[in-house]
C-alpha positions in Angstrom: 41.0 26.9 155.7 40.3 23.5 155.5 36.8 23.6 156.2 35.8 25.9 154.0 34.4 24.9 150.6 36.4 26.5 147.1 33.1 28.3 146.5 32.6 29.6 149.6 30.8 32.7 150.7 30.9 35.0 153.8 28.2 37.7 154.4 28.7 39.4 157.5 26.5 42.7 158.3 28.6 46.0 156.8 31.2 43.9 155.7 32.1 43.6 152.2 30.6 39.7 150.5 33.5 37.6 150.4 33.7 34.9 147.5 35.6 31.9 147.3 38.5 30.9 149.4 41.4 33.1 148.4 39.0 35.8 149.3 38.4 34.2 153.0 41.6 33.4 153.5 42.9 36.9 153.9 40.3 37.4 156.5 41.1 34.8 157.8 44.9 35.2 157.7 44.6 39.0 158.8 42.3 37.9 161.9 44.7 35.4 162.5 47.9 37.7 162.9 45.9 40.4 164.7 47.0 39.6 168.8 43.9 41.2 170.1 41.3 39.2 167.9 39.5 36.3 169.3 36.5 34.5 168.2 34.0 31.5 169.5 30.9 29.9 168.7 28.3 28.5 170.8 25.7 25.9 168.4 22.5 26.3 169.2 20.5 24.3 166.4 21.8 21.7 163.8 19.5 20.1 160.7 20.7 17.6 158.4 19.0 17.2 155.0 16.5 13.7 154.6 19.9 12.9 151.9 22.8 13.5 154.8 24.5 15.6 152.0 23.2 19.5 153.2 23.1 20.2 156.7 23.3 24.0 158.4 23.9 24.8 162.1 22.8 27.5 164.4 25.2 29.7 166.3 25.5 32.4 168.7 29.0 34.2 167.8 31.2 36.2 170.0 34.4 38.4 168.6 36.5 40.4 170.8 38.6 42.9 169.8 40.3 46.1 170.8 39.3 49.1 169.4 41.2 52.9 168.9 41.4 54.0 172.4 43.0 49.9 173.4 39.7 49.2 175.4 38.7 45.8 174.2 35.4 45.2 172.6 33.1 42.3 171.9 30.7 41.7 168.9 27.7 39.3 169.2 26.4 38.0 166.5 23.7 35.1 165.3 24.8 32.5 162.7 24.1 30.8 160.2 26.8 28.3 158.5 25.2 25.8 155.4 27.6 22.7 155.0 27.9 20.3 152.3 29.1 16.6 152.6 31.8 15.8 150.1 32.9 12.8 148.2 35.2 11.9 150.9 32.6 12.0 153.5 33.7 15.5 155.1 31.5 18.8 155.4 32.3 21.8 153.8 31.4 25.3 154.9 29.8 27.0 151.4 27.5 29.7 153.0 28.4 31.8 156.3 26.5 34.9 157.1 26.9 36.0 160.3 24.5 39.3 161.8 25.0 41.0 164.8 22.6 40.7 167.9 20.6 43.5 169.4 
């Protein structure tokens, strides 16, 4: 959770919008405890504003889980993650939307 801004949002294709980190963080947490859930990224594209305080990367996304009948499936996806330099000098996630592939 460390990586994720206060403010944070998640948009992810029928999905409901999350907002802020308490809201993340059960997603997070329920992801977490499920044994059949896995999840990767693969960057593709990475810009960094002219300041160095905004940057946002491109990613392919792959989730695997198992659905009713125990088979496992994956998800692909295309993302988009926008990441904001702090005071400290470490990046924040504050936007992630995340679509599926066709």
């Amino acid at each position: 959770m460390e990586f994720w801004d206060d403010n944070a949002v998640v948009i992810s294709a029928g999905e409901p919008e999350l907002k802020g980190k308490q809201a993340i963080r059960g997603m997070v947490e329920g992801s977490i405890n499920d044994p059949n859930f896995s999840i990767s990224w693969e960057p593709n594209h990475v810009e960094i504003s002219e300041k160095g305080d905004m940057g946002y990367l491109l990613e392919n996304a792959k989730i695997t889980i198992k659905d009713s009948t125990g088979n496992s499936k994956v998800q692909n996806f295309k993302s988009v993650t926008i990441w904001k330099k702090q005071a400290d000098s470490s990046w924040k996630n504050v936007v992630d939307v995340m679509s599926p592939k066709k």
